[in-house]
TORKOL-4160 file (C-alpha; in steps of 0.2 Angstrom, whole numbers, padded with zeros to 4 digits, m for minus):
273
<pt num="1" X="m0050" Y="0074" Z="m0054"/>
<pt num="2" X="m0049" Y="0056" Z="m0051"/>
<pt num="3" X="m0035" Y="0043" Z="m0053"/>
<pt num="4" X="m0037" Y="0025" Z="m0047"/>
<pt num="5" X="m0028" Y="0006" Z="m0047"/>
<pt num="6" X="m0036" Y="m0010" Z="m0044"/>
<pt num="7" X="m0027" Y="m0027" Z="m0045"/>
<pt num="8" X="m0038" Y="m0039" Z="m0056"/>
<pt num="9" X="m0044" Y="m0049" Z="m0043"/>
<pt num="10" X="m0051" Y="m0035" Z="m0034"/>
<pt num="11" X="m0058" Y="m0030" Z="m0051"/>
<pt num="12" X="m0066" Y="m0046" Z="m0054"/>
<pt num="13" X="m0073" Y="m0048" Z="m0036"/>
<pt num="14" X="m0081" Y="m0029" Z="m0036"/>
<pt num="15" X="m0086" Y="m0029" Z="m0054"/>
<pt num="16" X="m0091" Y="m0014" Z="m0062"/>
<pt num="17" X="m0100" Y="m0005" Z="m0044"/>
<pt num="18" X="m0093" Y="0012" Z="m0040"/>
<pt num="19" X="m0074" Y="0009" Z="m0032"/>
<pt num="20" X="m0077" Y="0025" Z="m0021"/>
<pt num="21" X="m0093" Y="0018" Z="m0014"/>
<pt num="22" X="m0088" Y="0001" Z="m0013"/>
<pt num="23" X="m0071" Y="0005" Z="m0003"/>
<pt num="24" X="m0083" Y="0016" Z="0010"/>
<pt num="25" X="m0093" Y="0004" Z="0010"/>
<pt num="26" X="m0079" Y="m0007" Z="0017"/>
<pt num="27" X="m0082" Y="m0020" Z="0034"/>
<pt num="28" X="m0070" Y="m0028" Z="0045"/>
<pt num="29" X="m0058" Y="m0027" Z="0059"/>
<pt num="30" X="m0056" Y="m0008" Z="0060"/>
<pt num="31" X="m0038" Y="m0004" Z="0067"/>
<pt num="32" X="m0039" Y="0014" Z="0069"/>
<pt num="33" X="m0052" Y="0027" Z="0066"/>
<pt num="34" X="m0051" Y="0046" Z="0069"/>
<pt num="35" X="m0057" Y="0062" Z="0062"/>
<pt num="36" X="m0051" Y="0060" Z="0045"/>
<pt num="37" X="m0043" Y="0042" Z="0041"/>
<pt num="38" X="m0048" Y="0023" Z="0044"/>
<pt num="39" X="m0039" Y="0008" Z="0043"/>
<pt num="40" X="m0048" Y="m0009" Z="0044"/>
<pt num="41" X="m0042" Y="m0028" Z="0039"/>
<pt num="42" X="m0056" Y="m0033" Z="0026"/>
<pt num="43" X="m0057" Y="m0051" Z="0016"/>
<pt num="44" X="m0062" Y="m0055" Z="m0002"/>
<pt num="45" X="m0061" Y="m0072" Z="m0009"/>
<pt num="46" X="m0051" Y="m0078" Z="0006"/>
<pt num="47" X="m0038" Y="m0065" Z="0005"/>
<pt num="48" X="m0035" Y="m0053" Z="0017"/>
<pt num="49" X="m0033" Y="m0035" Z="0015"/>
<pt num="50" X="m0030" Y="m0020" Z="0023"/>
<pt num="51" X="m0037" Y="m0003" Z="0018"/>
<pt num="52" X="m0033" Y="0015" Z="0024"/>
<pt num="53" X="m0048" Y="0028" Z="0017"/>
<pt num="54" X="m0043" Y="0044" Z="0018"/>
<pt num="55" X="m0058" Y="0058" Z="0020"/>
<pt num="56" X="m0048" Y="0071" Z="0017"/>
<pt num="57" X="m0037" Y="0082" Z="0028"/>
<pt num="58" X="m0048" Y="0098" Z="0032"/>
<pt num="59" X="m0039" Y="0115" Z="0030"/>
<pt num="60" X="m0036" Y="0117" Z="0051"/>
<pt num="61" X="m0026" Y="0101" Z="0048"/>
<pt num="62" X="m0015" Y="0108" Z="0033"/>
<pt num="63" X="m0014" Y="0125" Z="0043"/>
<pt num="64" X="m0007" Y="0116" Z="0060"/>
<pt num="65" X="0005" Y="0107" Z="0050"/>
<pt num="66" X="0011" Y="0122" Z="0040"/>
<pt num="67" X="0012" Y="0133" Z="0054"/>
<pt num="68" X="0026" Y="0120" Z="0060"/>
<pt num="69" X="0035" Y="0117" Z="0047"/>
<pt num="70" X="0029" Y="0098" Z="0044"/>
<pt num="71" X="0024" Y="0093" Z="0028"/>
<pt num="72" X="0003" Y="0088" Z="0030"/>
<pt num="73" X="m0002" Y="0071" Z="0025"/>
<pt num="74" X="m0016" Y="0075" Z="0013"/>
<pt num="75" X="m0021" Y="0057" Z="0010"/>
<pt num="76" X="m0017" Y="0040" Z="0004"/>
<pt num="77" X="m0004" Y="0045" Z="m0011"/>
<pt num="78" X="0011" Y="0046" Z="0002"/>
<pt num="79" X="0009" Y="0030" Z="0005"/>
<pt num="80" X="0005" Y="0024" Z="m0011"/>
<pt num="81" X="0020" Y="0028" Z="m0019"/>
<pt num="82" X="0034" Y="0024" Z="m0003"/>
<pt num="83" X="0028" Y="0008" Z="m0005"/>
<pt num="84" X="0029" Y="0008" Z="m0023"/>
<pt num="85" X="0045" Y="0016" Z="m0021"/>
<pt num="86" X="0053" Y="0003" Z="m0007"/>
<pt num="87" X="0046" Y="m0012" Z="m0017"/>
<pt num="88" X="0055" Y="m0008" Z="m0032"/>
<pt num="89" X="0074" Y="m0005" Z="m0020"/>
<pt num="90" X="0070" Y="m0023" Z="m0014"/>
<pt num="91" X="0063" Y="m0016" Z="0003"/>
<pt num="92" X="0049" Y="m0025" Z="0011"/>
<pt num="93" X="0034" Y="m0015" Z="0015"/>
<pt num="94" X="0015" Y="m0019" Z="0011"/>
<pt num="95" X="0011" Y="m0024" Z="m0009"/>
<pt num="96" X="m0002" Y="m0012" Z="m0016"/>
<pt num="97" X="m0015" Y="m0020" Z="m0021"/>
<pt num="98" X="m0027" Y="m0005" Z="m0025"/>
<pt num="99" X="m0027" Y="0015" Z="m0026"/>
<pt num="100" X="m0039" Y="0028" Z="m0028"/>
<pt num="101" X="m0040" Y="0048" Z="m0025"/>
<pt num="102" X="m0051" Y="0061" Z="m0032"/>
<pt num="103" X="m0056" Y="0078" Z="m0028"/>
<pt num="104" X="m0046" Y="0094" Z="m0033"/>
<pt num="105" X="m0048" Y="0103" Z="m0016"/>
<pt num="106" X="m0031" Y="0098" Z="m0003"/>
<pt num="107" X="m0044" Y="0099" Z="0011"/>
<pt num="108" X="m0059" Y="0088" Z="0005"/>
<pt num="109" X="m0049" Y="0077" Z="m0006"/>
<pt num="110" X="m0053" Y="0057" Z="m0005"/>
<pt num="111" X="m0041" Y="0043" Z="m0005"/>
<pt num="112" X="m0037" Y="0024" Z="m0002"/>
<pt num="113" X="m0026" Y="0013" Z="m0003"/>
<pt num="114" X="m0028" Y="m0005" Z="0001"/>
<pt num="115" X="m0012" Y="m0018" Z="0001"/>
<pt num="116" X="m0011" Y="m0035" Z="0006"/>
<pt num="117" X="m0010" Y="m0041" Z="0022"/>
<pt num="118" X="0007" Y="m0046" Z="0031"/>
<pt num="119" X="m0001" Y="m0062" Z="0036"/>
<pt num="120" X="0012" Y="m0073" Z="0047"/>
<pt num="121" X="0018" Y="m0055" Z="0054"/>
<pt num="122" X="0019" Y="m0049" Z="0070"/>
<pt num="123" X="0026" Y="m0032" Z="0078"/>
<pt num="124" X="0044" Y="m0032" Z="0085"/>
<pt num="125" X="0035" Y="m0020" Z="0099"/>
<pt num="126" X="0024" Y="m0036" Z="0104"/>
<pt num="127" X="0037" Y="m0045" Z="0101"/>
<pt num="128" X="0048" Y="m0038" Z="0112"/>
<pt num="129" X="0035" Y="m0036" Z="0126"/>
<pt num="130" X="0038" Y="m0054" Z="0132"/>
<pt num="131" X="0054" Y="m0054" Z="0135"/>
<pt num="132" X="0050" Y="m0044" Z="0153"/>
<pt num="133" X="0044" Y="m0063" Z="0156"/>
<pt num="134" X="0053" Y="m0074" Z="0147"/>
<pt num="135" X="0071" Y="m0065" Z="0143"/>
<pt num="136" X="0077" Y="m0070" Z="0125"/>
<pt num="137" X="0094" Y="m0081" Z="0121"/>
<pt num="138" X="0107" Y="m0065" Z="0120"/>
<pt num="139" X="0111" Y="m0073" Z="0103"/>
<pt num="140" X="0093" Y="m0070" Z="0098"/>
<pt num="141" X="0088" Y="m0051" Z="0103"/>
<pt num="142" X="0109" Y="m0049" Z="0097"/>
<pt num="143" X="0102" Y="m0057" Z="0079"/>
<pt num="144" X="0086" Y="m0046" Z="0081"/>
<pt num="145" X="0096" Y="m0030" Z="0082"/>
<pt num="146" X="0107" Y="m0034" Z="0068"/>
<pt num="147" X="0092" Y="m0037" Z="0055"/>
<pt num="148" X="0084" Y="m0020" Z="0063"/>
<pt num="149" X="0099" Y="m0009" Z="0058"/>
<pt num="150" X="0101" Y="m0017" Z="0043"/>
<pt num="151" X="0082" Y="m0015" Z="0037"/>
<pt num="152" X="0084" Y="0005" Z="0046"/>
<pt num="153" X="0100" Y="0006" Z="0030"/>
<pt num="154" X="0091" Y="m0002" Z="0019"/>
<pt num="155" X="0075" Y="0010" Z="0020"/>
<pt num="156" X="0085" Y="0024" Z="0023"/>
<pt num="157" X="0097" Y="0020" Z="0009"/>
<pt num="158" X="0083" Y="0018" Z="m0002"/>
<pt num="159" X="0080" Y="0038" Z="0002"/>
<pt num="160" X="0062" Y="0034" Z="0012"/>
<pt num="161" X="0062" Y="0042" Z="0030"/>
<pt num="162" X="0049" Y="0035" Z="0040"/>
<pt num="163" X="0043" Y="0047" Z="0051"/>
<pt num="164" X="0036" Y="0037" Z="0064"/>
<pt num="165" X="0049" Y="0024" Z="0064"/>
<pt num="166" X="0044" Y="0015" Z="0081"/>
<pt num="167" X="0049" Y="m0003" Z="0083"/>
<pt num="168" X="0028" Y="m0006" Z="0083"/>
<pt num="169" X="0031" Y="m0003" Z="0064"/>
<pt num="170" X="0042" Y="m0016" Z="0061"/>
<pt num="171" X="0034" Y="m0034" Z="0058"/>
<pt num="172" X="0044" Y="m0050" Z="0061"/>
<pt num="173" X="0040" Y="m0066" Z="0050"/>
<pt num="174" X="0036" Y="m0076" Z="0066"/>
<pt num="175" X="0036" Y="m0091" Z="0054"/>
<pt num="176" X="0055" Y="m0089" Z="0047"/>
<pt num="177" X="0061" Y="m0083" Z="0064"/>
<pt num="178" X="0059" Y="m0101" Z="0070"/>
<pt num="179" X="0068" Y="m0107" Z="0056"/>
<pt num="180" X="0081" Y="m0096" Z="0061"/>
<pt num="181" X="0080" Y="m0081" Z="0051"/>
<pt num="182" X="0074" Y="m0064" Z="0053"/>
<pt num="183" X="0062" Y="m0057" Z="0039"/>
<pt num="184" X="0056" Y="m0038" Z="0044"/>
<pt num="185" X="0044" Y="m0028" Z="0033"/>
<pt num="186" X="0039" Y="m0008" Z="0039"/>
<pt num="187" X="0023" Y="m0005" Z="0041"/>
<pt num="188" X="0010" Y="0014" Z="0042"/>
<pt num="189" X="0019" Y="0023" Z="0030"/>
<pt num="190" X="0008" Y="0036" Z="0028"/>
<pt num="191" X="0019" Y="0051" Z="0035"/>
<pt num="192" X="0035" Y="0045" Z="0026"/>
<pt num="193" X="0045" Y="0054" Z="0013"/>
<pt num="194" X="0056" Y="0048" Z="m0003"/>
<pt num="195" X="0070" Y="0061" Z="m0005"/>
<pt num="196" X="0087" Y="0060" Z="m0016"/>
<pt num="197" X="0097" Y="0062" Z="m0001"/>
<pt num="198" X="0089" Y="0063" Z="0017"/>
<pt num="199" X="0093" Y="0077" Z="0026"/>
<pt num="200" X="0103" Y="0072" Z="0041"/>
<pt num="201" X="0088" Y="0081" Z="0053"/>
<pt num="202" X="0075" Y="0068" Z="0046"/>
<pt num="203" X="0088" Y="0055" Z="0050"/>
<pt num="204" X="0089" Y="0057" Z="0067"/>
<pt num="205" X="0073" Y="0061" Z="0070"/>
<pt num="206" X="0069" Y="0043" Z="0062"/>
<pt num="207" X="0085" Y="0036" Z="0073"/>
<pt num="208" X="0079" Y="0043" Z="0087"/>
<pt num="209" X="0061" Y="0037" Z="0086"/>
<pt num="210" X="0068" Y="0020" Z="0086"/>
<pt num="211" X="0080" Y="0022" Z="0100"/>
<pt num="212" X="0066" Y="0030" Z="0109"/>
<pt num="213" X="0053" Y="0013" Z="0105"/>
<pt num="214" X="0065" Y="0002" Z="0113"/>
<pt num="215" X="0073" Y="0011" Z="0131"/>
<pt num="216" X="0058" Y="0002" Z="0142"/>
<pt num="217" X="0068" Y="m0016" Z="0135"/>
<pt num="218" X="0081" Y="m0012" Z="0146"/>
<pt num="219" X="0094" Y="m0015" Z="0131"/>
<pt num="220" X="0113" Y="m0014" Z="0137"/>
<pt num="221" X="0124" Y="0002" Z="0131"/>
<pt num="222" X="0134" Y="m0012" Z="0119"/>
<pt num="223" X="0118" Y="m0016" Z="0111"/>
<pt num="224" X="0115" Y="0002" Z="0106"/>
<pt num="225" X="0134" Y="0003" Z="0100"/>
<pt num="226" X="0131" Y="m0014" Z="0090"/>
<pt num="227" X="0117" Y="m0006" Z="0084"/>
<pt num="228" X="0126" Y="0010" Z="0078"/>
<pt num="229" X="0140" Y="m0001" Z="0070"/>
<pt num="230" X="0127" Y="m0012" Z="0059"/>
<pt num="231" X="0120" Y="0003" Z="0053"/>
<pt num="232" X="0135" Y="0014" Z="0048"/>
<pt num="233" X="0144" Y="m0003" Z="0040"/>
<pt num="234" X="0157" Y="0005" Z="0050"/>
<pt num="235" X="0170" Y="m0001" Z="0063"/>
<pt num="236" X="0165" Y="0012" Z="0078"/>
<pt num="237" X="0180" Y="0021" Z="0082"/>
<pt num="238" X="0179" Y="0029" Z="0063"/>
<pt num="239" X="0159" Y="0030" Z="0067"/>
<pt num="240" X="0161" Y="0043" Z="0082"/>
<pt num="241" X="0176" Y="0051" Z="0075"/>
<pt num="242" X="0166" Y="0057" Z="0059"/>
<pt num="243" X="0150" Y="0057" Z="0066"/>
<pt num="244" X="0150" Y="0058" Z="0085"/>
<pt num="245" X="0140" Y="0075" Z="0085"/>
<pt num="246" X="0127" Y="0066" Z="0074"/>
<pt num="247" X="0124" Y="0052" Z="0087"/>
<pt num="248" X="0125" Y="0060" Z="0104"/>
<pt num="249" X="0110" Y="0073" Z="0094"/>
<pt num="250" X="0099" Y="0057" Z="0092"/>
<pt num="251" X="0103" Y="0051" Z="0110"/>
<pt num="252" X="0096" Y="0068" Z="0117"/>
<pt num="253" X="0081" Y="0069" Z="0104"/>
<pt num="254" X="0077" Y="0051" Z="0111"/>
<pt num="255" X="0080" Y="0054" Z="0130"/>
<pt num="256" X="0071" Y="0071" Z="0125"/>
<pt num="257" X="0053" Y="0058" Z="0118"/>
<pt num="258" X="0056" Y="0048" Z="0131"/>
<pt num="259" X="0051" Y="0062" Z="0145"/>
<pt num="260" X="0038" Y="0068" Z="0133"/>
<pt num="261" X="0031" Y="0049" Z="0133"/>
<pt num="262" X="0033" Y="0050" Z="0153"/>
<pt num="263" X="0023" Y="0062" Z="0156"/>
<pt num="264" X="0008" Y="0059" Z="0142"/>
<pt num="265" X="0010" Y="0042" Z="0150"/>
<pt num="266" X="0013" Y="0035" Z="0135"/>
<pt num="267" X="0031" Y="0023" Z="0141"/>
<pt num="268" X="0031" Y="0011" Z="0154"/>
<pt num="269" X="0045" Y="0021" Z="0166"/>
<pt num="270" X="0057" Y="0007" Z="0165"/>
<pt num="271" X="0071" Y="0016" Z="0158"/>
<pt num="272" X="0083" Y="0024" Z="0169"/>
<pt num="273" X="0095" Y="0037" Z="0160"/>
C-alpha cells in the first residue's frame, strides 16, 4: 500500500528518484528527532520547507496509547488531513506541500509530510518570554489575548482539537504585528483530531493546555476572564451561569499541569495560585 502528493515544484526539482528515498534522504536544520519521528527545515530552489518523516509507530507504542485510552499517532496522515481540514474552514495552519505513506502494518508503516514554511513567524511562547524584561503596552498583550481566543474558536469551531495546544504552537506574523495587526497560524498538529462535535473532555484538555502555557507570564485574573469572554462570544455573566462547571474543570486541569510541570522541571515556578 502506498499513497502519495507532491506539489509540481517539488516534482520538478526531485524528478523521477524514488520520493521515499529522497525524503529520507532529507538534510537541514533538524528540529526534533526521537525514536520514531523527525522534523527538520530543508530548502529547494530557495524555498524553504519543513518535513516530519515518520518511521512508524512500533507496536509498544500503539499498546501504551491503547492501554490509556489515547488514540496513537501512527504517522504523518493526522496531520495531513487537520491541515487539509483547517485550510479549507479558513484556519491558518501549515500549506501541504507533499505527502507520502506506505506499508500495511500500523507498527512499521512509513509517512511524511512536508508543508511550507511559516517564514516571518515566530512563536507567541518566545514571544511572550520578553516581556519578564521589557513588559508590553497593556493594549498590546490585551490585543494579543483577543486574536488567541479568537484563533482557539475558530479551530475549535472548525471541529480540530489540538491536543497539545501550548502557546509555543501558535506563531505570530512578526511582520504584521508591527503594522498593527495580529496574524496567528497553529503549528505540530500531529496529535490533533477533526470531530463533528468535540467532545467537551478534549475541550478542556485543549483550554487547559493553553491556560497552563501561559501562568509563568504573570497575566491578571481579568485577562483570563477577557480571555473566556472572547472565546464564548458571550457577555460573562451568561458564560458562568451556563458553563461555570465547564471553566472552573479547565482551571483545575491547568493548576493540576502546572504542578506536573513543577516537579518534571518543566515551568519556571513564577506562578503563584
Amino acid at each position: 500500500m502506498q499513497h502519495h502528493f507532491l506539489r509540481e515544484e517539488l516534482a520538478a526539482a526531485w524528478g523521477e528518484h524514488d520520493l521515499f528515498e529522497r525524503v529520507w534522504a532529507l538534510e537541514g536544520e533538524v528540529f526534533r528527532n526521537v525514536a520514531n519521528r523527525r522534523t527538520l527545515r530543508f530548502e529547494v530552489g530557495g524555498r524553504a520547507y519543513f518535513a516530519k518523516i515518520h518511521d512508524g509507530a512500533g507496536w509498544r507504542e500503539i499498546f501504551k496509547n491503547l492501554v490509556t485510552l489515547r488514540a496513537p499517532v501512527l504517522g504523518a496522515r493526522n496531520e495531513y488531513a487537520t491541515c487539509l481540514h483547517l485550510a479549507a474552514k479558513g484556519v491558518p495552519a501549515p500549506t501541504v506541500a507533499a505527502f507520502g505513506e506506505r506499508g500495511r502494518n500500523p507498527a512499521r508503516r512509513q509517512s511524511f509530510v512536508i508543508c511550507d514554511a511559516l517564514e516571518g513567524f515566530e512563536s507567541l511562547e518566545d514571544v511572550a518570554e520578553a516581556w519578564e524584561t521589557a513588559p508590553p503596552d497593556p493594549l498590546v498583550k490585551r490585543r494579543l489575548v483577543m486574536a488567541v481566543a479568537g484563533f482557539a474558536r475558530a479551530m475549535h469551531g472548525a471541529g480540530v482539537v489540538h491536543r497539545d495546544f501550548y502557546i509555543c504552537h501558535l506563531l505570530l506574523n512578526r511582520r504584521a504585528f508591527a503594522e498593527g495587526k495580529v496574524e496567528l497560524a497553529v503549528i505540530d498538529l500531529h496529535r490533533a483530531q477533526v470531530h463533528g462535535v468535540i467532545p467537551r473532555r478534549w475541550l478542556r484538555r485543549d483550554l487547559a493546555a493553553l491556560l497552563f502555557s501561559v501562568l509563568d507570564l504573570s497575566l491578571s485574573r481579568s485577562t483570563w476572564l477577557r480571555f473566556v469572554r472572547a472565546y464564548r462570544d458571550t457577555p460573562l455573566h451568561q458564560v458562568f451561569a451556563e458553563e461555570g462547571r465547564f471553566w472552573r474543570g479547565v482551571h483545575r486541569r491547568a493548576l493540576a499541569l502546572y504542578r506536573k510541570g513543577l516537579v518534571k522541571g518543566l515551568v519556571q515556578g513564577r506562578f503563584r495560585s
